[in-house]
N, C-alpha and C positions, 0 to 999 in steps of 0.2 A: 148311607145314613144308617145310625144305629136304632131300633126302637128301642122304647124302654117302657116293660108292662106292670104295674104291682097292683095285689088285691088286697091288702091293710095299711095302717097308719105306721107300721115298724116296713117294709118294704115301699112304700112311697118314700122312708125319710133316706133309704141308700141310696133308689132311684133316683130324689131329685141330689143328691150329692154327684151323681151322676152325670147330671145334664145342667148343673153348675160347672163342671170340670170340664165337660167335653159340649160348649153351648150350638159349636156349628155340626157335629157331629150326629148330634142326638135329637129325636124327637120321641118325646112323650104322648104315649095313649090313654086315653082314661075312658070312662066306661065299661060297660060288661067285659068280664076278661076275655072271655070266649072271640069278642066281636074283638076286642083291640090287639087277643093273638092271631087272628085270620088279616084283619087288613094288615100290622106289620110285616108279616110274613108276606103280603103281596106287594107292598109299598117302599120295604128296607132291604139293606144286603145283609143285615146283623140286627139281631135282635138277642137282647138280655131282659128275661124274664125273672122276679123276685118272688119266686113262687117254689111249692113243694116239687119234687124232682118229678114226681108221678104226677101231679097236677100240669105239670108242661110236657111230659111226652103224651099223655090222652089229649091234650089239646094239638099240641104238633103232627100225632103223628097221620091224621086223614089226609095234612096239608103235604107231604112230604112227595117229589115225584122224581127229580133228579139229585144226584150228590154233584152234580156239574152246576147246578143253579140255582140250589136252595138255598139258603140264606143260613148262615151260620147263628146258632142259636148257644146260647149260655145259659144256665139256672142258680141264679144264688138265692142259698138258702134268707128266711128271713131274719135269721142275728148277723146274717152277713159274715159267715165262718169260713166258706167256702163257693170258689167262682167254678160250675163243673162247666164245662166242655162237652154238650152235649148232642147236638148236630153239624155236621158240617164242619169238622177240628180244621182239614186244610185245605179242601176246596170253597168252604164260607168262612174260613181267617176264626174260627169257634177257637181255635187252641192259643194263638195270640191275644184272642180276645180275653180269656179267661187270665189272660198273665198280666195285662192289660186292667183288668177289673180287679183284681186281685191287689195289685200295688197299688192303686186307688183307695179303694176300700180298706186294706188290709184283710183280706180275704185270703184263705186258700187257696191258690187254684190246683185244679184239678183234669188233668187229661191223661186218657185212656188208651188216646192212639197207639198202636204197638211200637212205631218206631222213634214216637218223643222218650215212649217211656222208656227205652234202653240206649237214646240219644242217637241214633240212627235218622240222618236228614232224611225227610218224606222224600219221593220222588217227584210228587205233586206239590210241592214246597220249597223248588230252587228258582219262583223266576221264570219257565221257560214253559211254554206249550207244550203239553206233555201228549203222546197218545199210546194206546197201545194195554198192556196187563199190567198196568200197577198194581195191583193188589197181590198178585201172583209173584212179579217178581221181586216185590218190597217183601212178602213169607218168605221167598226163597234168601235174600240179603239176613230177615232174624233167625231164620233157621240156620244160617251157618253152611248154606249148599253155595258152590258152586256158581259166580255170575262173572258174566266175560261184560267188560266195559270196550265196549267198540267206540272209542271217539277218534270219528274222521276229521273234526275240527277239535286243536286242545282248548278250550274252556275252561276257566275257571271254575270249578267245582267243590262244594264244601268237600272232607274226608269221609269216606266211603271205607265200610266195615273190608278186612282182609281176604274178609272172602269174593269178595270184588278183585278182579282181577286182569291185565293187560292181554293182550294179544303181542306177541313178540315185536311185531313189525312198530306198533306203536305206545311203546313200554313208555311207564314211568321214568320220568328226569331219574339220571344217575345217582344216589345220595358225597356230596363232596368227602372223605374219609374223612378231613382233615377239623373237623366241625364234629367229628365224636359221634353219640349215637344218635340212633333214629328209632322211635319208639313213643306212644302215647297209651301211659298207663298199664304196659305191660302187655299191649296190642304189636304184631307184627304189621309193615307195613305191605302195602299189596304189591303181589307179587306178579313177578310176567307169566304169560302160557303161550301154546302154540294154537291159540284161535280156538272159538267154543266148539265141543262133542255137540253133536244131535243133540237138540232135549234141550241145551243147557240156558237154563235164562240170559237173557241180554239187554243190558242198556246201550241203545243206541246214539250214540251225538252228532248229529248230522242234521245241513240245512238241503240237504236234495228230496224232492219228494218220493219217497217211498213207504209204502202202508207197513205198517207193522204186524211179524207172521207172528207166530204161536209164543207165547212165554217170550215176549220182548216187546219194551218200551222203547221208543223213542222221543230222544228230548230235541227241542226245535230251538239252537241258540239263535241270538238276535246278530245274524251275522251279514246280512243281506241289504245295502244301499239300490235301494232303485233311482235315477237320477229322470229330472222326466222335462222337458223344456215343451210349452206350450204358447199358441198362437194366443191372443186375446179373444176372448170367450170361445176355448174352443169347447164341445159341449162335453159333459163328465162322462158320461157312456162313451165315448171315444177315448179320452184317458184314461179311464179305468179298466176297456176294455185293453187297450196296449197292453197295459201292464201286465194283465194278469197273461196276455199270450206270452208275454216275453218269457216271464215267470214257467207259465205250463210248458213253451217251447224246448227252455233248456231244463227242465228235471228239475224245477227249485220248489220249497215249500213258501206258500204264501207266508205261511207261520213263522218263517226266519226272515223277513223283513222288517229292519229297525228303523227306518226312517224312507221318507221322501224326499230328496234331494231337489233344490232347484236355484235360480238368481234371487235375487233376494226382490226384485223387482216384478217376479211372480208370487210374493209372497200369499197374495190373497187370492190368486186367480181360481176360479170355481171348481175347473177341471183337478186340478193338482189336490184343494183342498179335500174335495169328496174323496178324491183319491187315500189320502192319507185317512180320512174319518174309516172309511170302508176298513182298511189294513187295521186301524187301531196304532197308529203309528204318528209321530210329529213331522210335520211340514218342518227342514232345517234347509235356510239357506244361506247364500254368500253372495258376496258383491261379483259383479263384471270383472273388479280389476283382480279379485282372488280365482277367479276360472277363467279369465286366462292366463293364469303363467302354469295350467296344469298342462300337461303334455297328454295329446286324444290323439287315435288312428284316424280320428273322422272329424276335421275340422269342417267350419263351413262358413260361406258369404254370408247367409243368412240372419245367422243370431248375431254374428258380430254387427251388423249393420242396424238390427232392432234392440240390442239391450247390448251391445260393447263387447262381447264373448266371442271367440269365435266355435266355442261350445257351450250349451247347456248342461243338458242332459249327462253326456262323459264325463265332463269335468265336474259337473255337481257330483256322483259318484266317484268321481277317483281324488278328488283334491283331498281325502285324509287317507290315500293309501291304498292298496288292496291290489285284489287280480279281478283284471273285466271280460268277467262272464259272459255276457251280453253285449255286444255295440253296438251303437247307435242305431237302431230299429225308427222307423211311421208308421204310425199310422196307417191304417186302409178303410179310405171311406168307399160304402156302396156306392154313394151318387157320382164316384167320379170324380168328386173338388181333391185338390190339394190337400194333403195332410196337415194338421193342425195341431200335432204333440207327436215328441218323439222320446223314445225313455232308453235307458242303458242299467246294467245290475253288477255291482262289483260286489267281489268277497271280500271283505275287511278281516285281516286276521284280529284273531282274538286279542284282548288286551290285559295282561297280568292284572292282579288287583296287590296292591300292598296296604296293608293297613297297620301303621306303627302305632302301637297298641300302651299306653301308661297303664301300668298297674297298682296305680295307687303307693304311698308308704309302707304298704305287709299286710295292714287288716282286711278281710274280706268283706266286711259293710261297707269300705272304703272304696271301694272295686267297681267302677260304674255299670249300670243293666248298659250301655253301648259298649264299654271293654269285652262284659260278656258275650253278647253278640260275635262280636269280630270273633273272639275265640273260638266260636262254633260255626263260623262261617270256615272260616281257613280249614286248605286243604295242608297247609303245611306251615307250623310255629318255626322260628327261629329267635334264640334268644339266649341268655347265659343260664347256664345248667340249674343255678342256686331258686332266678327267678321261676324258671318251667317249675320247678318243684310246688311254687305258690298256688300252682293254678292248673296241674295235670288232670286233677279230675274234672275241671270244664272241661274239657277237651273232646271232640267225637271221637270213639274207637274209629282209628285206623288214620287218625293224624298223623303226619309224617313230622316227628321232632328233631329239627337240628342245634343241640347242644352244647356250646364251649364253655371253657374257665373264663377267667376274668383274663383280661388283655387281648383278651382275639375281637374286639368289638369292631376294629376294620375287617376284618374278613367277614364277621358277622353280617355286618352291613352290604357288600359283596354282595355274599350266598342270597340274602332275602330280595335285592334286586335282581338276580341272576335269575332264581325261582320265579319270579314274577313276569321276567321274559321267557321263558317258558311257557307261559301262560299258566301258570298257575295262579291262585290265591293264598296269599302269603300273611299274617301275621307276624310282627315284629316285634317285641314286649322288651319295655322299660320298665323300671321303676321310677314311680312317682310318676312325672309327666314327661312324658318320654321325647318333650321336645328342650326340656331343661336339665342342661351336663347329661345328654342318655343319648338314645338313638338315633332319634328323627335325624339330627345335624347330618353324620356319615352316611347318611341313609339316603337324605334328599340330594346330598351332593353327588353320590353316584347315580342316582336316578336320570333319566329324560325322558321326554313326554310319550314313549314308546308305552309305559305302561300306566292304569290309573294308581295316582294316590291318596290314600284318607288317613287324616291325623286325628286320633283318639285320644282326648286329652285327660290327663290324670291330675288326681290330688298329690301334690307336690310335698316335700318334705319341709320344707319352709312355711307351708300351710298348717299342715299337721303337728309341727313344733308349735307353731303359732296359738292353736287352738289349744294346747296343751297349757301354755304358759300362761295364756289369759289375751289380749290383745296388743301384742309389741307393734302390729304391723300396720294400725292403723293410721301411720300420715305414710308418706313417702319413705318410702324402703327403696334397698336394692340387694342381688345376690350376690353374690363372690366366689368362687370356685380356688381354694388357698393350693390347690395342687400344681404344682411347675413341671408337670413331666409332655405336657403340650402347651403350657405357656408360659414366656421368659419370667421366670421372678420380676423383673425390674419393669416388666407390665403390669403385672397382678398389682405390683408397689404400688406403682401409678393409682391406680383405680382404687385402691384402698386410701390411697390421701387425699385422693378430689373425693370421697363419699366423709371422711373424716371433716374435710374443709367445709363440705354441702351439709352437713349436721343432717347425715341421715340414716336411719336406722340401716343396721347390718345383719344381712344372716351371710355365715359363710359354711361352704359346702366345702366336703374332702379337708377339713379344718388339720387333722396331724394325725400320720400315721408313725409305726416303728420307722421306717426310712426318712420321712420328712418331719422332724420334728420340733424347728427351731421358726418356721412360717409364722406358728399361730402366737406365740410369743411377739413374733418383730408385727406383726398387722394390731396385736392390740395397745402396743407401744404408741405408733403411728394416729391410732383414735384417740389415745389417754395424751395425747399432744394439745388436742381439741375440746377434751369431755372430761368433767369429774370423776374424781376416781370412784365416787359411790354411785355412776351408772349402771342401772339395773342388764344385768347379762343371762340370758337365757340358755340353760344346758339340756336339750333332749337327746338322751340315744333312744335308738330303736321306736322313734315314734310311733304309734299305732298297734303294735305289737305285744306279745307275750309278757317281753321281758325288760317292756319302756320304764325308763326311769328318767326322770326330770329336777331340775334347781333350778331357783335361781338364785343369782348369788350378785357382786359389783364387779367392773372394772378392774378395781385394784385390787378384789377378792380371787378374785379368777384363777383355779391352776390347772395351767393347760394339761396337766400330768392327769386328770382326769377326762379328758377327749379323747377319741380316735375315729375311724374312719365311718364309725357308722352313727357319729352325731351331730347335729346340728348346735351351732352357737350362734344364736341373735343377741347384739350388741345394740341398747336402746340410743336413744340423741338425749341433745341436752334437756328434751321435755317428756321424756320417761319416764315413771315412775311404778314403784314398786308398789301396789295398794291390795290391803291384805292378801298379801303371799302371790298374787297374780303380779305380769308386768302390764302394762298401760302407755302407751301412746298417746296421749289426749289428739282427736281428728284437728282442735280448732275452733268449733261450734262455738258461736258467739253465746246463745243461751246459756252456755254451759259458765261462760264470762262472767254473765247478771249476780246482781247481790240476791241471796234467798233472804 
């Protein structure tokens, strides 16, 4: 929960904008400020105050005891100019929030943190339990010293400054030569060594429990299935206690535990639930008939006979994979009875992340805040040289860029899945919307469920023309890709005379370049078969851009000798029209029918 505190009539009216926008989020204090900053601070995780900056640190700062559990605090001024980041930037979510209030409002925001402000990911800000000297080792990352990245497990991780650096034995993925360079913004990529000198800061990635010594962090990924099969009411201190021996038995950190395994038939059982509350972890489970066809060292009579499995435990930990740590362990009760829960702990290797990323038409207001995300998430871009160039400077120093010309988009595709079974995190970039004529297609097709996928969807150029021209697009449309170098002409034909036939509006993509020149000609023959020759035609290049230029013109006006590769043509239906120099679609609307 957010509070939200203000002390005049001009900061109540941003706060209740506020808590109009974010209604489940937010709760509103009123009264004495003093009193409504002391209870949100003890009531909230975030609080945003509308007050002078010095007026909320003399109030905050008595309340102040841990940066582990204090509540993340914001200050915007009262014209609402500015959202500052003032307690708690990333262990109280303060620096999101201020970018978060900021786009709301239309504020500034403002954070101070040392490593947002030179783009350097927090330590404390990937996700994962962190323990150990971050502050020490994050100065040593801005200062440009010397930091040895030990990951025993590979994890996906955003890009980490150059001066971050491998251990030989477990170096960085090889860069492919054949994909050009590798390079973000003029950053070399990190490089191997032979394991850190004395002294030398280290980030650790490992899920074994080990305390962190001098100048070194430890990040605790989520890599750790506990599978745990229990009797009907067996009591929670006996499954909670299992667990955690198995856990301290074999050297694992509580903290790398991502779920509690079990049938799906123990879904609610007490023992298991507390189990998971205690972890901070989800109860996930699966049917009898999906654990048993997992293959365990430790079958038994037992649970096959009371829920259909002939393992629990095992097989709820190994049915998506891994190495079993742990086997089938009991319980041990003082009094003697029978054991009543039994648990198992598999490693789940890591899982690449791909994120095929649209970048909109070329303008950057066009660019979505999730496009941007992804691109500072990824430890490694892949995409065509021309597009990296749109968007280098999002980028974290010491992203790994791999770059081709135009025609390599199958290898491209390859490398960013390839990357991503490595366990990397991978950004893919399209233009427009990278799931129309771009990447996602090559991309999903070499994929399998070995790695995760997220599709980031972009403003498309069909859009963007659209908006330019006035509203072509509003009854039923379709798109057309006029290029034959992946699809037979006498397909494309096809589809052009059933949308010609269907009287529906056209946009066609890849419309004529020097080598195919004679397409865009024979596809608007085909419509003018169907349509007036004074159907209103839409000509954008380079929409959203620089050096956009736009017409529109007819049917029968049209010369293709003005198109090429980088324009779009929308071709309206027979109820388009041209209305003051816009094109127009009419949706239909009956009202629009009535006599005025």
């Amino acid at each position: 929960m957010i509070g939200l505190i203000s002390a005049t009539v001009a900061g109540a009216a941003a706060r209740d904008r506020l808590a109009t926008a974010w209604p489940t989020r937010t709760r509103v204090y009123d009264g004495s400020v003093g009193d409504a900053v002391r209870a949100a601070f003890a009531q909230c995780e975030q609080v945003v105050c509308f007050l002078a900056t010095g007026a909320t640190v003399r109030l905050v700062a008595p309340l102040l005891s841990d940066k582990a559990t204090d509540p993340g605090v914001v200050c915007v001024d009262e014209a609402g100019r500015f959202a500052v980041s003032l307690v708690g930037g990333h262990g109280g979510g303060a620096n999101e929030l201020a970018r978060e209030v900021g786009e709301l409002l239309g504020a500034q925001p403002v954070v101070t943190t040392a490593t947002d402000s030179v783009g350097v990911p927090g330590l404390d800000t990937l996700g994962f339990p962190v323990e150990g000297d971050v502050a020490g080792v994050s100065r040593a990352m801005l200062d440009g010293e010397p930091v040895t990245l030990e990951a025993e497990l590979p994890w996906p991780l955003p890009a980490l400054p150059s001066n971050v650096t491998y251990p030989a034995p477990g170096a960085a993925p090889t860069l492919p030569r054949a994909l050009g360079s590798a390079r973000a913004g003029g950053t070399p990529i990190a490089q191997r060594n032979d394991g850190p000198q004395p002294g030398t800061p280290v980030i650790r990635v490992t899920d074994r429990a080990v305390e962190p010594v001098e100048r070194q962090v430890v990040l605790r990924p989520p890599s750790l299935a506990v599978g745990v099969g229990a009797s009907k009411g067996a009591p929670v201190d006996e499954v909670l206690g299992l667990v955690e021996d198995a856990l301290r038995g074999a050297g694992l950190s509580a903290k790398s535990v991502a779920e509690i395994a079990s049938v799906d038939a123990k879904a609610a059982e007490p023992g298991i639930v507390a189990a998971a509350e205690h972890f901070g972890v989800p109860v996930v489970t699966y049917t009898a008939e999906e654990l048993a066809k997992v293959a365990v060292p430790n079958p038994s009579d037992a649970p096959l006979a009371a829920v259909g499995t002939p393992s629990v435990a095992e097989a709820a930990a190994l049915v998506r994979g891994g190495e079993l740590l742990v086997p089938k362990r009991k319980s041990e009760r003082a009094d003697g009875q029978p054991a009543m829960a039994t648990c198992a702990v598999v490693r789940r290797p890591a899982r690449g992340r791909l994120a095929v990323v649209g970048l909109g038409p070329g303008a950057r207001d066009l660019l979505t805040p999730r496009a941007k995300d992804e691109l500072r998430r990824a430890g490694v871009l892949v995409g065509l040289d021309q597009y990296v160039d749109q968007i280098r400077d999002l980028l974290r120093p010491g992203t790994r860029v791999l770059e081709s010309g135009l025609g390599a988009e199958e290898e491209r595709a390859r490398t960013a899945v390839a990357e991503a079974r490595r366990g990397q995190a991978v950004a893919l970039i399209g233009s427009g919307d990278a799931g129309v004529y771009a990447m996602a297609s090559p991309a999903l097709a070499e994929a399998s469920d070995d790695i995760d996928v997220v599709g980031v969807p972009g403003v498309t150029a069909a859009l963007a023309a659209g908006a330019i021209l006035g509203a072509p697009l509003g009854h039923d449309h379709v798109s057309i890709s006029l290029s034959d170098l992946h699809t037979p002409w006498e397909v494309i034909e096809r589809r052009v005379r059933a949308a010609a036939e269907a009287d529906i509006v056209v946009t066609f993509y890849n419309p004529r370049s020097r080598g195919r020149d004679w397409q865009l000609p024979k596809a608007l023959a085909i419509l003018a078969e169907h349509r007036e020759r004074t159907t209103p035609v839409g000509v954008v290049r380079n929409a959203s851009r620089a050096d956009e230029s736009s017409r529109v013109t007819t049917l029968g006006s049209l010369d293709p000798a003005i198109v090429d590769m980088m324009t779009v043509v929308t071709v309206g239906n027979t109820a388009t029209r041209e209305i003051a120099g816009r094109m127009v679609t009419p949706r239909g609307y009956r009202w629009q029918e009535e006599p005025k």
